[in-house]
Structures are given as C-alpha cells and as structure tokens.
C-alpha positions in Angstrom: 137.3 247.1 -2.6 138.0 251.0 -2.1 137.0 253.7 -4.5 138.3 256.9 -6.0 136.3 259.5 -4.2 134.7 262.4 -5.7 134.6 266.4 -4.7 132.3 266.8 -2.2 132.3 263.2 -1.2 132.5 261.6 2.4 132.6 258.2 3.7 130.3 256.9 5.7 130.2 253.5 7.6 128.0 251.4 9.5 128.9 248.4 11.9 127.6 246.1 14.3 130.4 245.7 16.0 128.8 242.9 18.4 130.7 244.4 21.3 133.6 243.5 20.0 133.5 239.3 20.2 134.5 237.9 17.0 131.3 236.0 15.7 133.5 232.5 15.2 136.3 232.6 17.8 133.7 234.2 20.6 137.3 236.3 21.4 137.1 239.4 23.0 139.5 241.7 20.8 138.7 245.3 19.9 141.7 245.9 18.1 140.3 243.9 15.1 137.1 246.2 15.1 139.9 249.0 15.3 141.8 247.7 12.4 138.8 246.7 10.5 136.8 250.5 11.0 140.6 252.1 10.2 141.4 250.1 7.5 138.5 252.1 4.9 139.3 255.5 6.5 135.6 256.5 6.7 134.3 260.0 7.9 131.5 259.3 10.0 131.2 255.7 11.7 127.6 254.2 13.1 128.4 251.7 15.8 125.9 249.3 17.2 126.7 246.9 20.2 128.8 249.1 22.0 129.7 248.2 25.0 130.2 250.4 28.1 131.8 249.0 30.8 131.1 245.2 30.7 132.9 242.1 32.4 132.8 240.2 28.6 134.6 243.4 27.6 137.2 243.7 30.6 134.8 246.5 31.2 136.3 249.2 28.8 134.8 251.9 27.7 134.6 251.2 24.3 133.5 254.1 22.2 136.2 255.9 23.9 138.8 253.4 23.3 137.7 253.2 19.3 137.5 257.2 18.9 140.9 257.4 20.4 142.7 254.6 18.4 140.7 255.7 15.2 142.1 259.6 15.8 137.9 261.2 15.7 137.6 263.9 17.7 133.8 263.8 18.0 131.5 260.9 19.2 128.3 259.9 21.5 127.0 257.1 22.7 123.6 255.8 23.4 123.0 253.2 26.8 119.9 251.3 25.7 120.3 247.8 27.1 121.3 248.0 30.8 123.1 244.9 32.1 123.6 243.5 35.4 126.9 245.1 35.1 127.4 248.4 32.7 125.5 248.9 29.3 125.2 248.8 25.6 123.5 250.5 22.9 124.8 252.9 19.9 127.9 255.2 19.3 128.5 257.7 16.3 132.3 258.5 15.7 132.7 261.9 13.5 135.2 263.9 12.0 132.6 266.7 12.4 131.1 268.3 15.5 128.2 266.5 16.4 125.2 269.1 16.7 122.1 268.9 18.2 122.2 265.6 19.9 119.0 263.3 20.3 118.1 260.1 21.3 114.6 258.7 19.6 112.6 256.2 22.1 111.8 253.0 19.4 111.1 250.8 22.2 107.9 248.6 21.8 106.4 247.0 24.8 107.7 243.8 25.7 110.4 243.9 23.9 114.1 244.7 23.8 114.7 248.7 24.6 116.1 250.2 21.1 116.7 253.8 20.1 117.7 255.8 17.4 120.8 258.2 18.5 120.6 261.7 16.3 123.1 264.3 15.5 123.3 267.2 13.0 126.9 267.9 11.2 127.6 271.2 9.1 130.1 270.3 5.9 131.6 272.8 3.7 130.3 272.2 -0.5 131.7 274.8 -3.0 132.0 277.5 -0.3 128.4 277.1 1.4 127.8 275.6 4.7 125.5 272.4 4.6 123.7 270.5 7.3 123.8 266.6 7.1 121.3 264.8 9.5 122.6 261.7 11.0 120.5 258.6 12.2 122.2 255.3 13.5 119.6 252.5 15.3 119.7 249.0 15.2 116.0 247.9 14.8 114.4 244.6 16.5 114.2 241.1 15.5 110.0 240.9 15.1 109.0 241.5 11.6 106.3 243.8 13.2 108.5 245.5 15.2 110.4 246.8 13.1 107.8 248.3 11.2 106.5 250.3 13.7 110.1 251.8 14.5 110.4 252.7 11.4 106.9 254.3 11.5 107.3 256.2 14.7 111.1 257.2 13.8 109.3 258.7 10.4 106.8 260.4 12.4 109.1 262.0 14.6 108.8 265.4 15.0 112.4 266.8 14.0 113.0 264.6 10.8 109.3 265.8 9.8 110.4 269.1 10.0 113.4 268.9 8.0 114.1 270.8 4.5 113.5 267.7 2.2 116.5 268.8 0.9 118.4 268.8 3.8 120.5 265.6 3.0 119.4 262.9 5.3 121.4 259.5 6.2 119.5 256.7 8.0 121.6 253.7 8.6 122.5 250.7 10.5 121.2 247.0 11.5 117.6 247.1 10.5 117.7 243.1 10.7 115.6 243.4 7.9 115.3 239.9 6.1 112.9 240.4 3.4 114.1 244.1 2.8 110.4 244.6 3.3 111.1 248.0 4.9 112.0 249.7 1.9 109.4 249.8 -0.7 106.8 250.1 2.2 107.3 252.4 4.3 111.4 254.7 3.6 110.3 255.1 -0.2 106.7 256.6 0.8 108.4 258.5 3.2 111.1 259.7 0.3 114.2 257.8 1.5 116.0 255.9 -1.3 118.1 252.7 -0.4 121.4 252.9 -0.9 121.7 249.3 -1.5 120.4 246.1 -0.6 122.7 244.1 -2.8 125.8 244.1 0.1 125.4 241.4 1.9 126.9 241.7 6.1 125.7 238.6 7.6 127.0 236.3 8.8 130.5 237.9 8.6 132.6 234.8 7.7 130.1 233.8 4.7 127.2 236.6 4.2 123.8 235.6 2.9 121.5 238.4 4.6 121.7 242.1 3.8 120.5 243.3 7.7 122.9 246.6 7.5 122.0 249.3 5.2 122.1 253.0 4.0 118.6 255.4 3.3 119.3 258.7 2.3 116.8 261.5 1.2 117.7 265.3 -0.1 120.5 266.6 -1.8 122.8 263.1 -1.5 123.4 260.7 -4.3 125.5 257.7 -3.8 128.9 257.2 -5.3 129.3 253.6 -4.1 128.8 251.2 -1.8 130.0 247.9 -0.5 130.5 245.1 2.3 133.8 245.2 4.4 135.6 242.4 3.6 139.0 241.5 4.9 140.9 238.8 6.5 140.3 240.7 9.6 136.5 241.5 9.4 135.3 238.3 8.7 136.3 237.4 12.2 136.1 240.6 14.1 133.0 240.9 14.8 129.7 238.7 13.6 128.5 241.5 10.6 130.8 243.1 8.5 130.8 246.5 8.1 128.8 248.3 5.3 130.2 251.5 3.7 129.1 254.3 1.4 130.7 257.2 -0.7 128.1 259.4 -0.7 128.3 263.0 -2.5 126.8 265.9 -1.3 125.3 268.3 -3.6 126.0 272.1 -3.4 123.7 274.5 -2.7 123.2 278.3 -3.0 122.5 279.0 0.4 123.7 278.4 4.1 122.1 276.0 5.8 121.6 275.8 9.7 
C-alpha cells in the first residue's frame, strides 16, 4: 500500500534481492526485482545479494543493469563474498550524489565476510542544505554475530563522530529473529526502529521481520511497510521493506 508523502519527505527502500533468483521458481529474472524496486518509486534503494558477474546470473553486472532500468544516476557497490567465478555483496542506488564513500569491515573470524557500505547525501529542507548518512549491511546468521557487528559498526569512528542530529539511516537484512538487536544495543546507542511489525520473510508468506529501518537525528517516520505484489512474492526470497521518512529543517548548513 502506497502513501501520500509529506514536504520534506523521501523514500527509502531496502531489499535483499537474493541475486535476483526468485525464492520459489529458483528463476534467474532480474526484471521482476526491476519491476518490483520501480513499482514504489523510492529515492534511495539498499540492495543486498548483488551479484557481479556470476554464471547463476549469466554473469551481468547487476547493480548496473538495475540503476540503468530504474533511471538513478548514482550507485556503489560493495564485493564482499568472492566466488569461484565474480562476486557479491551490497549496492546503494541514489537519486543523490553519493558522498564520502566507505566500506565498514564487520567480518568475524570464521565466518562469512560481511560489510557495511557507507555514503553521505546532501538534501535541500526549506532552503538549507542537509546531510543524510546512509548505512546498508546485511548482518550474519549467529545470534552472536550479529551482536558484535552491530557493536563494532556503533563504535566506528565516523558514525561516533557524527552531529546526533545529523539524520542517520541504518537499514537492511539484519536476520534478526528475536529483534533482540533493538532494545539492546541501536536504542542505547540512540537509533529508534522504524518498525519491526513488517514482516519480509519468506517472500511468498512472511512470518519473520529480518529487514528493517534505524534512524537517529532529525528524521521521523511517516510510514512504513512490506512490498507486496504479485510480482514480489516471487521475485526474489524477501520482500522489500520501505519507509517515508521526513526530514526535519534546520537553521543551518550542514556539511
């Protein structure tokens, strides 16, 4: 279900897009991740599962091919899991310029590599220039991991140095069952969750919330809510999670 949006408001969506293999049919076929992404016209897109030149995915180069059918200008993409044969990992799609690129190392020993990929956008609000900061990760599958991604993503140096009113969006697949990550360690750390009433997975009949929105600073939250088409419950094996945020003025430039 769409909604009205506000002055000041963006869109913002998160998906795992499971490199583009329908989670039922196993069928290769970006076009419904295109369709499904296009269809709720978002502003800023967080990808996870991208692939980059993979047999499975006739080896396309897929945050490419889904910034150039979805018309955004600006995008990266993060390689964290190197196959035999090309790589996947995390894109952001923007209608922004993406600023200040970085990549956060949350891999823990023995396990799968994972990173955060980090960008900085500047919006217009009521005449002043604001700065958004943008995280997109897909966190582990251990309970333990992810708590001490979270921790060391929290402790990292640039998001500890930013204005705490410096609106601040974390999202993605945080594969976090128990939504245990939340009250102990975002809140503490002043990150509210956006929701964890939408539920993504699996896509054809959802019963966990593993994608999700925190946001801290001078950003409330209009709405949110679970893709769900025709076309997303077999594109991919999550559906997508969006968010109509609004972003609050300010009486000064920000950098």
């Amino acid at each position: 279900m769409q909604q009205q949006r506000q002055l000041n408001q963006l869109r913002i969506l998160t998906y795992n897009i499971h490199k583009g293999i329908g989670g039922i049919d196993r069928r290769y076929d970006l076009s419904r991740i295109i369709d499904t992404v296009a269809h709720y016209a978002p502003d800023i897109v967080f990808l996870q599962e991208v692939d980059h030149e993979v047999p499975r995915s006739n080896q396309d180069v897929q945050v490419e091919e889904l910034a150039d059918q979805l018309g955004f200008e600006h995008w990266a993409f993060q390689a964290n899991v190197k196959l035999t044969r090309g790589s996947y990992g995390n894109a952001i799609l923007s209608k922004f310029v993406l600023h200040e690129r970085w990549n956060v190392d949350l891999t823990i020993p023995f396990k799968k590599r994972r990173r955060a990929l980090v960008a900085k956008v500047h919006v217009e609000v009521d005449g002043h220039k604001r700065t958004l900061f943008l995280c997109n990760l897909h966190l582990g599958l251990a309970g333990f991991e992810r708590k001490m991604q979270v921790r060391r993503l929290l402790q990292w140096q640039h998001l500890r140095s930013l204005h705490q009113r410096t609106p601040a969006i974390i999202g993605g697949d945080f594969n976090d069952v128990w939504g245990s990550l939340s009250r102990k360690l975002f809140h503490p750390s002043g990150f509210r969750a956006v929701s964890r009433k939408s539920l993504t997975f699996p896509a054809f009949m959802p019963v966990r919330g593993l994608d999700a929105f925190y946001i801290r600073g001078d950003v409330e939250a209009a709405g949110v809510f679970a893709g769900h088409t025709k076309t997303s419950r077999h594109a991919s094996d999550h559906l997508p999670l969006i968010a109509d945020l609004v972003i609050q003025s300010s009486n000064h430039d920000e950098r």
